[in-house]
N, C-alpha and C positions, 0 to 999 in steps of 0.2 A: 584652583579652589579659592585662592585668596582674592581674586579678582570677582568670582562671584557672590563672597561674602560682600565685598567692597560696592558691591551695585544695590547689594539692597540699601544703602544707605542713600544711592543717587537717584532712583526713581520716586514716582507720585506714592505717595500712604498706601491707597490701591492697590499697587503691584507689589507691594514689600511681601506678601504673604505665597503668592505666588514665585518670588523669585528666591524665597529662602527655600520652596520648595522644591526647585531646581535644583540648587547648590543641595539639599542633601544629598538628593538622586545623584546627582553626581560624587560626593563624597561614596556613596555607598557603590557606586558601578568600578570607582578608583582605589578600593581598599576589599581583599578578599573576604568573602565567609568561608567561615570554616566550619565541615561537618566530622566530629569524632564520631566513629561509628564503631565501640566497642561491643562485645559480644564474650558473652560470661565463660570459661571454662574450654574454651574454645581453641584447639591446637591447633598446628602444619599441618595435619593431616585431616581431618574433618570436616573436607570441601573437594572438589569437583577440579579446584586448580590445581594443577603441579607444581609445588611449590621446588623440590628437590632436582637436580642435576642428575645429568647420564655425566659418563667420561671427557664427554665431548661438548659440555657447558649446555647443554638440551634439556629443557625440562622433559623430567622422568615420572611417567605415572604408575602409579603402584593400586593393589588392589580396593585401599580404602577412597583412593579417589575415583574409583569407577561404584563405588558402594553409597557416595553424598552424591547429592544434586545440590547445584550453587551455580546455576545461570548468573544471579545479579555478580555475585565474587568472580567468574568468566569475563563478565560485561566490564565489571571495571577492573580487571586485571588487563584487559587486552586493548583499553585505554590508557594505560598508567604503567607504574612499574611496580615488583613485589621481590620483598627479602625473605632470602630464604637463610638469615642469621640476625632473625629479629627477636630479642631477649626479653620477658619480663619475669619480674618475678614470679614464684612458684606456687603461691597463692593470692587473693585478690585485692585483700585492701592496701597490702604494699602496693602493688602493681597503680592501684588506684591513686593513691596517693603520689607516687612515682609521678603519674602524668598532669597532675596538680600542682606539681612544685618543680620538677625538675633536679629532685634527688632522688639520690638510691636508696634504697629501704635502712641501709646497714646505718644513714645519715640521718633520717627523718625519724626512725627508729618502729615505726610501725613494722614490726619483721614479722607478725601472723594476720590473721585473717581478724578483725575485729566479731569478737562474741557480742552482741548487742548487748546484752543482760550482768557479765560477768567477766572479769579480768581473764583470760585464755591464755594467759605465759605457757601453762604448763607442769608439773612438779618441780623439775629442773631446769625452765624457761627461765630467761633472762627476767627479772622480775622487775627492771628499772626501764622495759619496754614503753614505746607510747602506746599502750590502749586508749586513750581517750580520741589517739588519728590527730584530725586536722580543727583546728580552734578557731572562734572566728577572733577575726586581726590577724592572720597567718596570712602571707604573702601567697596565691594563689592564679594560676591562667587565668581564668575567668577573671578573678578580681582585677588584674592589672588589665584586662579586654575591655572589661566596662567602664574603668577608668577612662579608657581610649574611644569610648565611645560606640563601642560595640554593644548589640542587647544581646546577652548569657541566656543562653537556654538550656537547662535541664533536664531530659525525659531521660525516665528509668531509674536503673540502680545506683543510689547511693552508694553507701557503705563505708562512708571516711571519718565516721565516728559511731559510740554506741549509745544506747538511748540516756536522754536527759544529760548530753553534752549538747555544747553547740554545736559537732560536725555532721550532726543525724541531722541536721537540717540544712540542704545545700545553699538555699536562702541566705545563711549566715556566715558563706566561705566564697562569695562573689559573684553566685546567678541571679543575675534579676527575677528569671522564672525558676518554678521546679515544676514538675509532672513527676509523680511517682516514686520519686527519692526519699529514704526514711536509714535507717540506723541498721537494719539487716541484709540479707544478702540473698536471700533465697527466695520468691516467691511461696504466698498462702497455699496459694491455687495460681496455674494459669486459667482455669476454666472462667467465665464469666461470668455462665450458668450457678457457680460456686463462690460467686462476689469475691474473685481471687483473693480469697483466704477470710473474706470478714463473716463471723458468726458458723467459722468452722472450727475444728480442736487444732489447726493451724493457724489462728486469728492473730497470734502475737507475729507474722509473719503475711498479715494483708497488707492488699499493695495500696498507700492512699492514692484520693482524687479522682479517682477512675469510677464515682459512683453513677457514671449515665449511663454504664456497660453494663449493672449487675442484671442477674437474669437472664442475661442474653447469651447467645450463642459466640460471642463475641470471644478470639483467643487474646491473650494479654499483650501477645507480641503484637495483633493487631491492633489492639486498641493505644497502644503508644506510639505505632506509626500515626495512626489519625491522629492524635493529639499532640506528637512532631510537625504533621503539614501546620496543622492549625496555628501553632505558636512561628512557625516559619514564614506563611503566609502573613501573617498581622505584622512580622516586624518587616519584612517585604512592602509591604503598602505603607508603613511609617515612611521608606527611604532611607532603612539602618540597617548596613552591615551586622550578621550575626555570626556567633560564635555558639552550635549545637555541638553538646554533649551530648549524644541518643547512645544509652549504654543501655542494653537490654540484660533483663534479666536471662534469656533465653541466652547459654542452652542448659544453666545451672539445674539440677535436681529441686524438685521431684520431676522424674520423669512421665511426665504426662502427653501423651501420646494428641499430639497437633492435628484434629480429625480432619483437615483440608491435604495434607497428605498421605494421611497412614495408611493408601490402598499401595501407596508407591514402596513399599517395603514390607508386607504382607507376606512375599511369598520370598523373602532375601535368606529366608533360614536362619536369620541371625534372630537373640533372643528378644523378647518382647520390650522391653529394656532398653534396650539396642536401636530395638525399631521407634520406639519414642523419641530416644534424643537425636536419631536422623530426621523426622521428623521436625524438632525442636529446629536443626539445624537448617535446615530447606525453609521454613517460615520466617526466622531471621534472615536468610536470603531473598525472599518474596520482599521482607521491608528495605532492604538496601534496595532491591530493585525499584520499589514504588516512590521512594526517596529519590533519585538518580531522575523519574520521571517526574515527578512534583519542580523539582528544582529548572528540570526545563520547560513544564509549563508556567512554571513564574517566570521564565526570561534571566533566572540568573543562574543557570549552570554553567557556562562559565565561566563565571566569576568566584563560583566557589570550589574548593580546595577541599576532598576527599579523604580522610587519614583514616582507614580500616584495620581491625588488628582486634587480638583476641587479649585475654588481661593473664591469663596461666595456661599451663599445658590442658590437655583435653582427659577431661573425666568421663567419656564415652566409657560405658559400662563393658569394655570387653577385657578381660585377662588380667590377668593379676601387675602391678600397678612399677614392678618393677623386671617387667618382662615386657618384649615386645608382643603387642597386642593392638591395645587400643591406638596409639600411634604408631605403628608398622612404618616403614622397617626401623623407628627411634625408637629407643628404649625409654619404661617408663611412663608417668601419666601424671595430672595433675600431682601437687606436693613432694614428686621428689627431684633426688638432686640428678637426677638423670636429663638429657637432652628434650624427653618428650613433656619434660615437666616444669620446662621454660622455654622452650622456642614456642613463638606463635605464628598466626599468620599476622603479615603486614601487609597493605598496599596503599601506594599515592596514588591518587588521578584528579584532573580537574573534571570535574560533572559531568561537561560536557568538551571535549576537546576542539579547538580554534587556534591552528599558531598565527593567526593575525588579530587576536586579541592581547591588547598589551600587557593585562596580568600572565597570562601564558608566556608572554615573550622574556618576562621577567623572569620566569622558572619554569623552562622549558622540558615538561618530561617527556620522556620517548614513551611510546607505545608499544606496550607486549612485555618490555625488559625484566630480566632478574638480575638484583643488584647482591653482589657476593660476598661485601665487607657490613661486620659486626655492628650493629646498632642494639636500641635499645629503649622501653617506653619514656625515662628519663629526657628522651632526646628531643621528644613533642613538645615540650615547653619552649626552651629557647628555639625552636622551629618555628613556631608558631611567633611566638614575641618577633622575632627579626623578620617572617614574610611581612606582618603590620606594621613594624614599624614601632614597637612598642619596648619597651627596656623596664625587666625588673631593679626593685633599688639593689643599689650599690653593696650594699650588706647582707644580700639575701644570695646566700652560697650555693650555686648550682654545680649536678654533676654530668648533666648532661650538654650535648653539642649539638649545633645544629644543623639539619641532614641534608639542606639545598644541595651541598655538589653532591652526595649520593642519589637526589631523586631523579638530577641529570642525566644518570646511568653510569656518570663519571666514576674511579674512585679516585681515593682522598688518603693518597701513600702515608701520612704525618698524622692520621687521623689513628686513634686509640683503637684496639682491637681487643680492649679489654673486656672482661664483664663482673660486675661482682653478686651473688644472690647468698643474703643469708640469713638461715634461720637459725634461731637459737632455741629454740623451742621442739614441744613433745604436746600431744602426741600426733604424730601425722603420718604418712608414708614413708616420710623420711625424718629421721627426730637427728636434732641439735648437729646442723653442719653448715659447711661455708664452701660454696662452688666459687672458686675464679680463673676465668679462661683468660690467658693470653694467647691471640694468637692460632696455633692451630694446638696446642695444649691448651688444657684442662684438670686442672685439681680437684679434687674435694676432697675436707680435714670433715672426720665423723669427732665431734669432741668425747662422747660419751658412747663406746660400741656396742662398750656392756649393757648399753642400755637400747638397745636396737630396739627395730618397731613387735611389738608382742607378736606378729600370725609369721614374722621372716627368722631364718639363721642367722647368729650375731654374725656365721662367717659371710654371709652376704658383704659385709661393707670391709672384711678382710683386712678387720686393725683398725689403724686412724684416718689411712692413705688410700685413697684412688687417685690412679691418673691415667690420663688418653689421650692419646693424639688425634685429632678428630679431621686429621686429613687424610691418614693412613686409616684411621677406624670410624668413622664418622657416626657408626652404630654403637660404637662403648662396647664391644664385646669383649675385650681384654682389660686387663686391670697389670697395668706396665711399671709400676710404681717401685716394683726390685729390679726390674729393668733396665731400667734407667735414673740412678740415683743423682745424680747430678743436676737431673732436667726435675726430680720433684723437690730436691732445695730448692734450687730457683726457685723455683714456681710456690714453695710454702715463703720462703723470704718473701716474695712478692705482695703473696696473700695478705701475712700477718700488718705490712708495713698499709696495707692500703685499708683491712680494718682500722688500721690505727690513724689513718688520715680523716676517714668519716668518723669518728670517733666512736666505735662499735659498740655494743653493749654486746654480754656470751652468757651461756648458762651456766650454773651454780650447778657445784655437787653435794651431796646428802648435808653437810654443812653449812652453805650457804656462801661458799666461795666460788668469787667466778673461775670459770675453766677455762684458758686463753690457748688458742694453739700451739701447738708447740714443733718447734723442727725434728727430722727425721735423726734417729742415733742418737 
C-alpha cells in the first residue's frame, strides 16, 4: 500500500488521479467489510438451522426448526460456522449497545430496553440507570471504523437512545450513513401500503427516510434491503471498505403477517400470530440471502466478513413466556432470565468462501461447524477492531474478547466461559435479577420475589436462588440450589464480586435503598 501511495507522487499530473485510484481499490480489496446482520427478537430456535447437539456432537433438529424456513441462515451456516452458546442480553438496547462498545449491560448501564418518551427504570428499577444509551463523544465500532477509514452504514433499527438525545440519531454516535434509525424500537407499520407508521395512531413509531415506498406494496424488511444494496454499492464504487450495520426491525411486533409468504404457514395450525412472525422471520431470511448475492455480484464477497446473530431471546407468540414453548425444547422467551431468553442465533462466514483468498487465509473458518465454548454480543467489538486492524483508546474499558480462534472451530481452553445479564428492573417477564453463568453452572439472584411478575406464582422463582447445571440440564428443568449448596456460594460469590467489577447499579425497595444481593444463609 505504501508503495502505491508513493508512485503517485512519481508519475506525470495525468496519472496521479488514476493511480490514487488504484491504491484505494487496493486498500479496500486488503482490509475486510464487514456486514452485521442483526435481527430483532430473534432466538436459537426460530430458523430452519440446528442450532442444538445430539449426544454425539450432531446437530439436532427439533420440531420448531422443521416449522421456520431460513434457506439464506442454511446457506450461510453451511459456509461458515454457528454457536450454539451465544449470549446477549435479554432485552434490546442493552444488547444493542453491548455490540457498540464492547461492554456488558451491567458496565454501560443501559440494563432495559430504552422507552423513547420516558425514563422505563421501573418502580423498583435501578433509577441511576443510563436511559439516555449511548451519547455522541462515546467511543463507539463504527466511530473508531471510520476513523480507520471505513464508510459506517446504517440500515434499520436504532434504538441506542431516546428521543431528543443525541443517541436516537445514529449520525451522532459514528455512522457516516443512517437509513431508518431513530429513538424506538418497534416499527409504525411494516406495510408500505401504510407509510410504515406515518399518519397512522402508530406515527410516533414511523420509520424515517423510507418515503419513496409509501403507498406501495413495498414490505419494510424489503425496502431496507434495497436501500442496504444501494448505500453498499456507492461505497463499493468509491473503493472504500465498509462496515454495515443492517439491523432490521423484523421480527419485532407488531405482528404483521409478510404477504410474500403467508400461504407458506396457512395451513401450520399454529395461531395467526404465529404465522405472522414466521412469516416476519422467512422475509428477514429472503434479505440475508439477497445480501450474500449483491455482495457477490459487486465482486466482493469475499472479502467481506458475515456476523449474523439475533439481539434477545425470541418473542414468537407461542406459550407462556417462562415455559417451554416458543423456544422448544429452551425454556422461556424474550426478557427472562431463562436460557430461551438470552441465547441467540450466531453465525460467521465470509460471503462468499475462497481458501486462496488472503483475507480468508488470515481467518480461516471451516465450513458446516458448531462451535461449543461461551461467547457473547460484547465479543463483536474487539472482533471486529483486531480483524482491521484498528485499536480502541487506551481508556475505553472493554468486556468483551476477541472470537478469531473460536471462528477457527478451534477452542480457546483459557478463554472465559463466563456470562453476566442483568436487569434491575420491573416490569418485564422476568423483574429485578442477575443471571451469571460459569461454565456449565448457572445462577440467578431474584432481588425482590415478593415482587414477582403480576400474571406468575411468586413460588416460580422459589426464593432468591436458582441454579442449573446446564450440562446435566441443559433445559433448566430443576431448580438444584438446596442441592448443591456449595456450588451456589460459589457461584453467588462469583456473581456479586463481578457486579462489582462493572460497577452495577440494583434496584431500590419501597424506600429508595438499593437492594444488593446477598449470599445464601
Amino acid at each position: 500500500m505504501k508503495s502505491l501511495v508513493t508512485l503517485c507522487f512519481l508519475v506525470p499530473l495525468f496519472a496521479t488521479h488514476a493511480c490514487c485510484v488504484v491504491a484505494a481499490e487496493a486498500d479496500a480489496a486488503a482490509r475486510p467489510n464487514i456486514m452485521v446482520f442483526l435481527v430483532d427478537d430473534m432466538g436459537m430456535m426460530d430458523t430452519s438451522v440446528p442450532f442444538l447437539q445430539d449426544e454425539n456432537g450432531q446437530p439436532k433438529r427439533y420440531p420448531l426448526n422443521d416449522y421456520y424456513r431460513t434457506p439464506g441462515m442454511e446457506r450461510l451456516a453451511s459456509q461458515g460456522i454457528r454457536f450454539n452458546q451465544f449470549y446477549a442480553m435479554s432485552v434490546c438496547s442493552p444488547t444493542r449497545i453491548s455490540i457498540m462498545t464492547g461492554q456488558n449491560a451491567a458496565r454501560h448501564r443501559t440494563t432495559n430496553w430504552i422507552n423513547p418518551r420516558t425514563d422505563n427504570a421501573g418502580k423498583n428499577g435501578a433509577h441511576d440507570w443510563n436511559w439516555a444509551g449511548l451519547t455522541e463523544g462515546d467511543v463507539t465500532l463504527p466511530g473508531i471504523l471510520s476513523q480507520n477509514g471505513y464508510r459506517t452504514i446504517h440500515v434499520g433499527k436504532g434504538h441506542f437512545g431516546p428521543e431528543e438525545h443525541s443517541g436516537a440519531e445514529p449520525l451522532n454516535l459514528g455512522f457516516d450513513v443512517n437509513v431508518a434509525g431513530a429513538a424506538f424500537g418497534a416499527p409504525g407499520s411494516y406495510y408500505g401500503k401504510m407509510n410504515f407508521g406515518h399518519g397512522t395512531k402508530r406515527s410516533h413509531h414511523a420509520v424515517p427516510h423510507l418515503d419513496a415506498y409509501h403507498g406501495t406494496e413495498t414490505f419494510l424488511t424489503e425496502a431496507l434491503t434495497i436501500e442496504a444494496k444501494k448505500r453498499v454499492t456507492e461505497t463499493v464504487g468509491k473503493g472504500q471498505p465498509f462496515y454495515l450495520y443492517f439491523a432490521h426491525y423484523a421480527v419485532h411486533a407488531p405482528f404483521e403477517s409478510d404477504p410474500r409468504f403467508a400461504d407458506h404457514y396457512a395451513d401450520s395450525g399454529k395461531p395467526k400470530n404465529a404465522q405472522a412472525f414466521a412469516t416476519l422471520i422467512e422475509g428477514m431470511d429472503k434479505s440475508l440471502g439477497d445480501m450474500l448475492d449483491h455482495l457477490n455480484e459487486l465482486g466482493v464477497a469475499e472479502n467481506t466478513l458475515v456476523l449474523f446473530l439475533g439481539d434477545n431471546g425470541s418473542d414468537a407468540p407461542l406459550g407462556h413466556q417462562h415455559e417451554v414453548a416458543c423456544a422448544e425444547p429452551l425454556r422461556g422467551k424474550k426478557g427472562a432470565h431463562y436460557e430461551g431468553g438470552m441465547r441467540v442465533p450466531f453465525i460467521a462466514a465470509w460471503a462468499k468462501p475462497n481458501s486462496e483468498s488472503p483475507l480468508q487465509k488470515s481467518l480461516a473458518i471451516p465450513a458446516g461447524q458448531i462451535q461449543n465454548q461461551v461467547a457473547s454480543v460484547s465479543d463483536l467489538f474487539p472482533t471486529v477492531l483486531s480483524l482491521v486492524g484498528a485499536e480502541a483508546p487506551a481508556s475505553h474499558v472493554q468486556d468483551g474478547a476477541p472470537l478469531q480462534t473460536l471462528l477457527t472451530g478451534a477452542s480457546q481452553p483459557d478463554r472465559s466461559q463466563q456470562f453476566l445479564m442483568h436487569y434491575p428492573h420491573a416490569p418485564h417477564r422476568s423483574n429485578y435479577f442477575t443471571v451469571y453463568r460459569d461454565g456449565a453452572w448457572k445462577v440467578v439472584y431474584h432481588y425482590l420475589p415478593e415482587k414477582g411478575n403480576k400474571d406468575d406464582h411468586i413460588d416460580l422463582f422459589q426464593g432468591h436462588y436458582q441454579l442449573f447445571n446446564l450440562d446435566q440440564d441443559p433445559f433448566e428443568s430443576a431448580n438444584v440450589a438446596a442441592d448443591h449448596p456449595d456450588e451456589l456460594n460459589r457461584m453467588m460469590e462469583s456473581l456479586i464480586e463481578s457486579l462489582k467489577s462493572h460497577q452495577a447499579v440494583y434496584p431500590i425497595d419501597d424506600s429508595g435503598k438499593a437492594v444488593l444481593p446477598q449470599l445464601p444463609g
